[in-house]
N, C-alpha and C positions, 0 to 999 in steps of 0.2 A: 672334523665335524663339530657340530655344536651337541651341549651338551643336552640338550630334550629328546634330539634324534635318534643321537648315542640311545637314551636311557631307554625311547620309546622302543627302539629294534631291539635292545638287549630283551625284555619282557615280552616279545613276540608278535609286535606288531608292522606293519608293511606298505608298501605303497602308499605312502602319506602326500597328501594335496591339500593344502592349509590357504585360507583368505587373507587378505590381510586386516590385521587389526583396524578396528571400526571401533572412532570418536564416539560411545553411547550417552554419555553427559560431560560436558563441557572441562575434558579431561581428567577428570575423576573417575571415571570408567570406563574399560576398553575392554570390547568382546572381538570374539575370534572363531571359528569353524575349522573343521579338519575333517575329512575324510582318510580312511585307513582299512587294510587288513589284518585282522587281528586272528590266532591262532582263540584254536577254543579244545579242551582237555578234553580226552575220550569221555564219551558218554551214551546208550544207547538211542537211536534216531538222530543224536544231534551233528550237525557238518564238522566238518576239519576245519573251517575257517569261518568268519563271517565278516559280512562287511560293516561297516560300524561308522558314526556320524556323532563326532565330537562337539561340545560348544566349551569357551571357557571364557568368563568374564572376570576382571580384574577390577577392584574397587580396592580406590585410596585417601582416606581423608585429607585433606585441603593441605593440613601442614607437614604431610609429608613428601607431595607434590610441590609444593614453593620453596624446601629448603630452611624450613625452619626447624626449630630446636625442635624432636617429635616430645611431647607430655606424657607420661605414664596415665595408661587409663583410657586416654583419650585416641591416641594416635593409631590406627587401624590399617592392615593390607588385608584382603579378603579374598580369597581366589573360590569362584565359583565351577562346578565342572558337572557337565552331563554326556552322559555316555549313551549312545543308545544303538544295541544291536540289532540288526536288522534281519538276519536269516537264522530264526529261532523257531523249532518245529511248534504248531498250534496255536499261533499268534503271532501278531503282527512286528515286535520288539522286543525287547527288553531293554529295562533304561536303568540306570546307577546313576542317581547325584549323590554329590559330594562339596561340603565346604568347609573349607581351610580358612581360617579365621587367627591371625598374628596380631598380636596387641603390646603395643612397650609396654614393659610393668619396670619395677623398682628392682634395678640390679641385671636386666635381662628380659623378654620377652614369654608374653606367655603366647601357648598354642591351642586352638581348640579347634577338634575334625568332627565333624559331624558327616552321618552317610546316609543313603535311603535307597531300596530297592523297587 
């Protein structure tokens, strides 16, 4: 199997039906959709499973798309991700974004996740 499937069924989630990747800017950005069943932890009112509606965009600076030497500083992979729950008791969702942010620095890579509920 591949390794996202793998990781995504290991964490509890199911029936995955994914788009395919969509040109969003002139190859610097490719977004994605996915449908899935995701387990959801005991809690009272709330279901045993819900159904859940992924997005995840990928953005990459110019030179690391052409193969060029990446720059420290400059050179950026951004992985964008929204999560949104859809059978959640007294409203209509629940939504989690999240971005992943890789940057070359001097010696190694730096990482920054930012999250929002």
């Amino acid at each position: 199997g591949s390794f996202m499937v793998d990781y995504l069924t290991k964490v509890g989630l199911r029936d995955f039906s994914t788009k395919p990747w969509v040109d969003a800017g002139r190859g610097q950005v490719m977004m994605r959709e996915m449908t899935c069943i995701a387990k959801v932890p005991p809690a009272p009112m709330c279901p045993k499973t819900t159904s859940m509606t992924c997005t995840y965009i990928v953005c990459a600076t110019p030179d690391l798309l052409e193969g060029d030497a990446p720059s420290s500083g400059t050179s950026t992979l951004t992985v964008l991700s929204s999560k949104a729950s859809h059978d959640v008791p007294f409203g209509n969702k629940f939504l989690v974004q999240e971005k992943v942010e890789l940057t070359i620095a001097d010696g190694g890579v730096d990482l920054k996740i930012y999250g929002r509920l």
